[in-house]
C-alpha positions as CSV (number, residue, x, y, z in Angstrom):
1,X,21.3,20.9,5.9
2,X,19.4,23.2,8.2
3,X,16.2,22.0,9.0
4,X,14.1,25.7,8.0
5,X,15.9,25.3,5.2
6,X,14.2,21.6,4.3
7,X,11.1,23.2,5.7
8,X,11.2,26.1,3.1
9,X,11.8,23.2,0.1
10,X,9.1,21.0,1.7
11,X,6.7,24.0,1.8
12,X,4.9,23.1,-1.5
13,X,5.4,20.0,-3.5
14,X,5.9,20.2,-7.2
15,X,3.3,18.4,-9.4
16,X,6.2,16.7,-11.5
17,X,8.7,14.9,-8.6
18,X,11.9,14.8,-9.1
19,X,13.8,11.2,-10.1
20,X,15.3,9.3,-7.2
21,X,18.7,8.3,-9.0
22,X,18.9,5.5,-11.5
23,X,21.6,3.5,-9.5
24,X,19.3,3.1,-6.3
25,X,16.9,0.8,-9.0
26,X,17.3,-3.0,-8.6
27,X,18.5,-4.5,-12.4
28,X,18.3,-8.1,-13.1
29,X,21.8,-9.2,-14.2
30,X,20.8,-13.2,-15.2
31,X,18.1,-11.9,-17.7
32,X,17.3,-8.9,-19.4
33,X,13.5,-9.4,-18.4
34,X,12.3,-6.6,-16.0
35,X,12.4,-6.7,-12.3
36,X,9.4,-4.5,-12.1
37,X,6.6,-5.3,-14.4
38,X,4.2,-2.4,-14.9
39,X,1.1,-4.3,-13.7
40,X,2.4,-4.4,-10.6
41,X,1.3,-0.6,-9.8
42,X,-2.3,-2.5,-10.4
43,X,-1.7,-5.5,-8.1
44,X,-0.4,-4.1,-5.5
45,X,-1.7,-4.3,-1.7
46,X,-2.1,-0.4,-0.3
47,X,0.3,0.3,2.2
48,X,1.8,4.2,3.8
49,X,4.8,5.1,5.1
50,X,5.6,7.7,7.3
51,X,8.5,10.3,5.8
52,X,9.3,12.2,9.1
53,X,11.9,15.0,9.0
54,X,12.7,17.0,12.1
55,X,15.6,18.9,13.5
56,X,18.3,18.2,16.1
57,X,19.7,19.7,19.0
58,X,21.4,21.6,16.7
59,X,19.2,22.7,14.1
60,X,20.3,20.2,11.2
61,X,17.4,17.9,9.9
62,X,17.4,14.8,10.8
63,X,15.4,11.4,9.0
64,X,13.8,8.9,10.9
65,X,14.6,5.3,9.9
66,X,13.8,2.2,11.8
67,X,16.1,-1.2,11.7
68,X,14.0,-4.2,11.4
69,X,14.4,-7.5,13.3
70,X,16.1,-9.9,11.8
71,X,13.8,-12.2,11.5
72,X,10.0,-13.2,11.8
73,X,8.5,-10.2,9.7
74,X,8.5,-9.0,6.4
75,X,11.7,-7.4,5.1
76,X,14.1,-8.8,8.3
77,X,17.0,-7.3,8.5
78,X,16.7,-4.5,6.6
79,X,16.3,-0.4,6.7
80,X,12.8,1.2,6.7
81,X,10.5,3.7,7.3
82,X,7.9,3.0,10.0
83,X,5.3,2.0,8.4
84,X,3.0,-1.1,6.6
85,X,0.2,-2.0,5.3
86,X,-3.5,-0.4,5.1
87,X,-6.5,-1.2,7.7
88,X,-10.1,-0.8,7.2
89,X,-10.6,1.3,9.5
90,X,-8.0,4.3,7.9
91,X,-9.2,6.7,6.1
92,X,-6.6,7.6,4.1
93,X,-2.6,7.0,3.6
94,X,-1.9,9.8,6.1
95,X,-3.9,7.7,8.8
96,X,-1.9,4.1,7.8
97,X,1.5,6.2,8.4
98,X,1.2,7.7,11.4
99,X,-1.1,4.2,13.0
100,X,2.1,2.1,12.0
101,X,4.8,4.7,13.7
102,X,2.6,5.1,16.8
103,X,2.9,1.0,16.9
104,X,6.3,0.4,15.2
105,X,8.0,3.3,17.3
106,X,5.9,4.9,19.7
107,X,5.6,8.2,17.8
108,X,3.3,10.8,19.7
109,X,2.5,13.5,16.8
110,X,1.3,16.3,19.0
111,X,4.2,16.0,21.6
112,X,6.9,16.6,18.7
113,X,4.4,18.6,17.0
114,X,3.7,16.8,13.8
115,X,2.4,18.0,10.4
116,X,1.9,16.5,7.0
117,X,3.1,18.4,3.8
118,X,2.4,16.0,1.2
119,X,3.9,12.8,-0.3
120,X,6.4,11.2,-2.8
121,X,5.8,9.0,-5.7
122,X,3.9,5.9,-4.9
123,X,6.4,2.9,-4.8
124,X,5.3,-0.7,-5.6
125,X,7.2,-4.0,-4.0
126,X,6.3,-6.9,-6.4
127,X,8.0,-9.4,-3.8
128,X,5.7,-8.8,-1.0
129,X,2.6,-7.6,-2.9
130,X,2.7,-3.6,-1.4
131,X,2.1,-0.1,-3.0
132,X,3.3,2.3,-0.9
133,X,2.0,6.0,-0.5
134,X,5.4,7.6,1.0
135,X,3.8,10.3,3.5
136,X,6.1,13.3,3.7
137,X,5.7,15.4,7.5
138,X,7.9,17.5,9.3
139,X,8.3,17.4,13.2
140,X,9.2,21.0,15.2
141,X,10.7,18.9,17.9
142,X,12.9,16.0,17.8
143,X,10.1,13.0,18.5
144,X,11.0,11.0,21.8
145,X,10.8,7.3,20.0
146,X,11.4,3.8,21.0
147,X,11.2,0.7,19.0
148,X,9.0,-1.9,19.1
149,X,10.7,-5.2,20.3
150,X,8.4,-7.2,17.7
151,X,9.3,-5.0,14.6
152,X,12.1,-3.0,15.2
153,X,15.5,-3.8,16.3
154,X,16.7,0.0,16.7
155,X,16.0,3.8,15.5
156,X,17.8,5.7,13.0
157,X,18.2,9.5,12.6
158,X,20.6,10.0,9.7
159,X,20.8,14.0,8.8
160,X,19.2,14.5,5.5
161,X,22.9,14.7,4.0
162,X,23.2,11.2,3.8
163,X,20.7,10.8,0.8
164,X,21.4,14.1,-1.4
165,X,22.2,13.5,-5.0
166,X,26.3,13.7,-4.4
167,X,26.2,11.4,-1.4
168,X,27.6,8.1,-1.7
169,X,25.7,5.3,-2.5
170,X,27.6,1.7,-3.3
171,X,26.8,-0.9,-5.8
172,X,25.8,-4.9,-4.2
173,X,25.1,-7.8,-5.7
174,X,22.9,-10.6,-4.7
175,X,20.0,-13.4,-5.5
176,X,17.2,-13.0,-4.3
177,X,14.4,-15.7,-5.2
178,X,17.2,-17.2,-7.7
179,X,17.7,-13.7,-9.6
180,X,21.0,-12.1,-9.7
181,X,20.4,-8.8,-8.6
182,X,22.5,-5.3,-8.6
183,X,21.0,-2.2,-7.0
184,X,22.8,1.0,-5.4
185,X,23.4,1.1,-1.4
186,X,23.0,3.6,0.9
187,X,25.2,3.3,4.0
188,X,24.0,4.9,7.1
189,X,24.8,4.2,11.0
190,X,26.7,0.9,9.9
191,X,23.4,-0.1,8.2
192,X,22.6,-0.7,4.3
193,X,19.4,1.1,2.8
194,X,18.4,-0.3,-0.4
195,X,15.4,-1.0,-2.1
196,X,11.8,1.0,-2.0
197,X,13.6,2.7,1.2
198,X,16.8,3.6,-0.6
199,X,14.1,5.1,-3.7
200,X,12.2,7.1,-1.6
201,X,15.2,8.6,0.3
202,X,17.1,9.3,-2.9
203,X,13.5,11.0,-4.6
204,X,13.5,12.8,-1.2
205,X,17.2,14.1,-1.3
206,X,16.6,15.0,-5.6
207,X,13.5,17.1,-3.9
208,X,15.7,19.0,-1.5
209,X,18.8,19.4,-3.7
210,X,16.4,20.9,-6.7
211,X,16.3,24.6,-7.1
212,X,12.6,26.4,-6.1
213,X,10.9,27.1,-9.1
214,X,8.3,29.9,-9.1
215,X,5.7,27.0,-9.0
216,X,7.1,26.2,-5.0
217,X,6.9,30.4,-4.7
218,X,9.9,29.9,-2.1
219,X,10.5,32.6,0.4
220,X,12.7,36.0,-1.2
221,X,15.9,37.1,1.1
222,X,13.1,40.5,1.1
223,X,10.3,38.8,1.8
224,X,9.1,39.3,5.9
225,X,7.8,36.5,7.7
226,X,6.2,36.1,10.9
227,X,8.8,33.7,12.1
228,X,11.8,35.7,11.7
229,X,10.6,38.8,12.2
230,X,8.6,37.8,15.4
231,X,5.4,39.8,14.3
232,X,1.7,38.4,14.5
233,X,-0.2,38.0,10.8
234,X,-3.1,40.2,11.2
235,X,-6.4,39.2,10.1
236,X,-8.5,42.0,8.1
237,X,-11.6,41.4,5.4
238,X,-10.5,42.7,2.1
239,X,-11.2,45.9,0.3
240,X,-11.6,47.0,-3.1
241,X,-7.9,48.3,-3.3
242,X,-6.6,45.1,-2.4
243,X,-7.2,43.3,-5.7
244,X,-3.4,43.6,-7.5
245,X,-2.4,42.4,-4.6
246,X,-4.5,39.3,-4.2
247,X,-4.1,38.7,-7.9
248,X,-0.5,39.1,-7.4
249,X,-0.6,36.6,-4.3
250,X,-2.5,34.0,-5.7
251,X,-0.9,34.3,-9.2
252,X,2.7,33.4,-7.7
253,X,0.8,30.0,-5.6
254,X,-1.5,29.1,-8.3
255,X,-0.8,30.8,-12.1
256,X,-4.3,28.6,-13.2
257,X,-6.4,30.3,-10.3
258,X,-5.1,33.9,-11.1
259,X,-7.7,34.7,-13.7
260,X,-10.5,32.3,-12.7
261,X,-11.3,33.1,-8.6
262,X,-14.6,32.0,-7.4
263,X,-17.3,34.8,-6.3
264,X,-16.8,35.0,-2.4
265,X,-19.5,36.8,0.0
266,X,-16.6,37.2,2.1
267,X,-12.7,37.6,1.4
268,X,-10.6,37.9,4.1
269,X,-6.7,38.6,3.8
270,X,-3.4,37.6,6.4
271,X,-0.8,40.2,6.3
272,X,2.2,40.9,7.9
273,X,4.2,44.2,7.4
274,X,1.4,45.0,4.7
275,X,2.4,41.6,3.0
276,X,-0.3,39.2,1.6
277,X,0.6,36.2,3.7
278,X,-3.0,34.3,3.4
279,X,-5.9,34.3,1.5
280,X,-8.9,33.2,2.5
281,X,-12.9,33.3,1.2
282,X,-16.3,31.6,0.8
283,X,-19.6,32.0,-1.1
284,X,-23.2,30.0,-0.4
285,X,-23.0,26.7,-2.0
286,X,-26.2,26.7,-3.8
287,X,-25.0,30.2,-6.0
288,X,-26.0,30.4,-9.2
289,X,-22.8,29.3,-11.4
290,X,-21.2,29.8,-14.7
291,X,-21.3,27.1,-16.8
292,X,-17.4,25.9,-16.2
293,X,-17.5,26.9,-12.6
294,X,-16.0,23.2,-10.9
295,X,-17.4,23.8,-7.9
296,X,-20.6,22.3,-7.4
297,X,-21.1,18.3,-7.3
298,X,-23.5,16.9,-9.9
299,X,-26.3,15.6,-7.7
300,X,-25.8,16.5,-4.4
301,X,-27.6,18.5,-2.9
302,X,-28.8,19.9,1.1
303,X,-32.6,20.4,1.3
304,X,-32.8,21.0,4.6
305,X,-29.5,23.4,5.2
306,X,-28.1,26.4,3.9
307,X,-24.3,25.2,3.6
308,X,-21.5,27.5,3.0
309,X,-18.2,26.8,0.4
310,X,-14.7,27.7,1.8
311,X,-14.3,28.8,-2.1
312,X,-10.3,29.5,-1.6
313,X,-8.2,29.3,1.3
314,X,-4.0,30.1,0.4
315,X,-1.3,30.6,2.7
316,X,2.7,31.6,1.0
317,X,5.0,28.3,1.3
318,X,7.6,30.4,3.9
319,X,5.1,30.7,6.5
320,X,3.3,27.3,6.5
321,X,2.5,25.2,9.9
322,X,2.6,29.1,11.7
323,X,-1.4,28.5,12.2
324,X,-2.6,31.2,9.5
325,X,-4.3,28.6,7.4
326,X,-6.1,27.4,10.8
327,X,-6.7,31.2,11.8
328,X,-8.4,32.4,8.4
329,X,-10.6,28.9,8.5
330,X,-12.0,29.8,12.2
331,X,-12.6,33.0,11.0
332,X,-14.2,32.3,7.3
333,X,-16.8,29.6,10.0
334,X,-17.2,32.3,12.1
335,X,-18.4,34.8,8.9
336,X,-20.4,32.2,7.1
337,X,-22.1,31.1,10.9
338,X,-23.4,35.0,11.1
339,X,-24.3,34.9,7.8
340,X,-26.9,32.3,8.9
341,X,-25.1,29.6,7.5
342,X,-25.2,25.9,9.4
343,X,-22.5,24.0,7.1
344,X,-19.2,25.0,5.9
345,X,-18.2,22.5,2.9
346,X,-14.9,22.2,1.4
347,X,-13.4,20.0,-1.5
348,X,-9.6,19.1,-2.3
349,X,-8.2,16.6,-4.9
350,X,-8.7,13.0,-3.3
351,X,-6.0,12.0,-6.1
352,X,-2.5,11.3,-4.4
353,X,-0.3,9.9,-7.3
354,X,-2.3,13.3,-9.4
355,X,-1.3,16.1,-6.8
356,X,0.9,14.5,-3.7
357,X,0.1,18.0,-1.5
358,X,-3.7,16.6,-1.8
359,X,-2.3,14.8,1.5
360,X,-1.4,17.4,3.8
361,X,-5.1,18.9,2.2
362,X,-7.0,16.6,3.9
363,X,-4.8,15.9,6.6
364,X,-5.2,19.9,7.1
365,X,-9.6,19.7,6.9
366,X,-9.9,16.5,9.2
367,X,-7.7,18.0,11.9
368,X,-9.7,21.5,11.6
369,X,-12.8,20.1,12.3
370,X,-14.1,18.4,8.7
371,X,-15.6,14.9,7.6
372,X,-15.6,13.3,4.6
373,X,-18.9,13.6,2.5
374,X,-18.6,12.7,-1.0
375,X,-16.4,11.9,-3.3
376,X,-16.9,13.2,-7.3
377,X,-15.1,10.9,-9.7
378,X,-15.3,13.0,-13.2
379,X,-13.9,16.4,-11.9
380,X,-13.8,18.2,-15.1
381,X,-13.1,15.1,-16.9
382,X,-9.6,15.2,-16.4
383,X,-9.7,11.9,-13.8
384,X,-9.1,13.6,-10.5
385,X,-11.4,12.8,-8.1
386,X,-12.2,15.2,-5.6
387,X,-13.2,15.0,-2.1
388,X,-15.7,17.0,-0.8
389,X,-16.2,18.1,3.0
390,X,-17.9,19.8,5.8
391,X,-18.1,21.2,8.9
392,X,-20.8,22.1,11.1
393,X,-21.2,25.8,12.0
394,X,-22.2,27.0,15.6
């Protein structure tokens, strides 16, 4: 599979994930009592993996899996994704993921040019005690690795083939901790990948396999893009004769926002060959709202600033990681500084299992120059927390 092509299905992660399949599950075979008991999802110890997808020498993506060492860490012997267990001192899964592959692997994220796009289904391992945020991120270049003598006996790359719904996968049989166990097999580079691992590579391979839905808004045959085309977005505030077309835009990203977009002091639009490629505007956050305008947290407030809100920023799915989403945030700081503004605040869902592409959200804000403030706990009353932040202006 070419690797713009897994870029193009990566672009925007559905809500509902697709089901990695039922073979890959571990059944008990001495008892019909469950392997998995559902307060495990409650118990478990927070851990990230890193998901990294990237292309090779010839264009087709590529996975990178680690072997472990056969003994003297948790899961010897068998087939992973770099990663492990959370420290205090990350902020998020995102930061766990990429920590562990720097230390399991070496992994430089700016020299293969790294960027997060979301994350699959959590994944909980009752046997060791983890619940594991699976980090999804693509690489431009093919990342110059090496394992870590301690961890990781060698480095796999398996194309994404290997893990699509018709590959093959092999039934084993086993006990573990006295249980007969059956689960479905994986076999890559002379290696068997079963378990969480073999879960999360068969959700990922459902995920690439499904068709785009107009949910993912993937990238028409018609459609011009600044990649392929070789043409720079241009960057333009937006006029009165532009609103069909920004409805249009943001009612093919976001059919709930469509009728419902904040008031902006400034809108500014990305185009390319007259296009709506990005979408971009903010308002002053202490506005007088509607009564079911979200934005807004109960209680805080900024007595001695004049903060701004980044009240929508949208780029289309086929021209992601291009920097327009960067662009139109530098320029929507740059508006709001003039404006007399000293703070640009912005808020995403905090909620991973809720929304996976909250990840590459604030992964996006902390690289572009935010900080966490607060975070609101009863956003709307649905039970998706939201996490608001800001940047300083000038």
């Amino acid at each position: 599979m070419r690797f713009e092509l897994v870029r193009e299905r990566l672009a925007s992660l559905p809500r509902e994930m697709p089901e990695a399949p039922a073979i890959l599950t571990p059944i008990r075979l001495d008892s019909p009592e469950a392997l998995f008991p559902a307060e495990a999802h409650r118990r478990g110890r927070a851990a990230a993996v890193l998901v990294l997808l990237f292309p090779d020498d010839e264009g087709q993506a590529r996975v990178l899996l680690t072997a472990r060492v056969a003994h003297g860490i948790q899961h010897a012997g068998e087939v992973s994704f770099p990663g492990g267990h959370a420290e205090p001192e990350d902020v998020d899964p995102v930061a766990t993921a990429l920590r562990e592959a720097t230390e399991e692997v070496a992994l430089d994220p700016s020299a293969c040019g790294l960027s997060v796009v979301g994350a699959l289904e959590r994944v909980t391992i009752p046997v060791s005690g983890y619940r594991i945020t699976p980090v999804v991120a693509l690489a431009e270049r093919r990342p110059q690795c090496r394992p870590s003598p301690d961890e990781v006996a060698r480095i796999l790359e398996p194309p994404v083939e290997a893990f699509l719904p018709a590959a093959p996968v092999e039934l084993e049989e086993r006990v573990i901790r006295e249980r007969l166990i059956r689960y479905g097999v994986y076999p890559v580079a002379g290696e068997r990948v079963w378990g969480a691992t073999a879960r999360m590579l068969g959700q990922l391979g459902a995920l690439l396999a499904a068709e785009p839905t107009s949910e993912r808004t993937p990238k028409r045959a018609s459609e011009p893009t600044a990649a392929s085309d070789g043409v720079e977005p241009s960057v333009r505030p937006a006029r009165l004769d532009d609103r069909e077309a920004v409805r249009e835009f943001v009612e093919a990203l976001a059919p709930e926002l469509a009728h419902a977009l904040p008031p902006a002091s400034g809108q500014l639009i990305a185009e390319v060959s007259d296009r709506i490629v990005g979408l971009a505007s903010w308002a002053p956050w202490e506005r007088v709202r509607a009564d079911d305008d979200p934005r807004g947290f109960d209680g805080l407030a900024f007595p001695d600033e004049e903060p701004a809100e980044l009240t929508l920023l949208a780029v289309a799915p086929h021209v992601r990681g291009q920097g327009i989403g960067r662009r139109l945030t530098t320029e929507i700081a740059a508006a709001a500084g003039s404006a007399g503004h000293h703070r640009l605040l912005a808020w995403t869902l905090a909620d991973t299992a809720i929304h996976p592409s909250s990840v590459a959200a604030r992964a996006f804000f902390r690289v572009n120059g935010f900080e966490d403030v607060a975070v609101d706990r009863h956003y709307l009353a649905r039970g998706e927390d939201r996490l608001l932040l800001s940047r300083a202006l000038g």
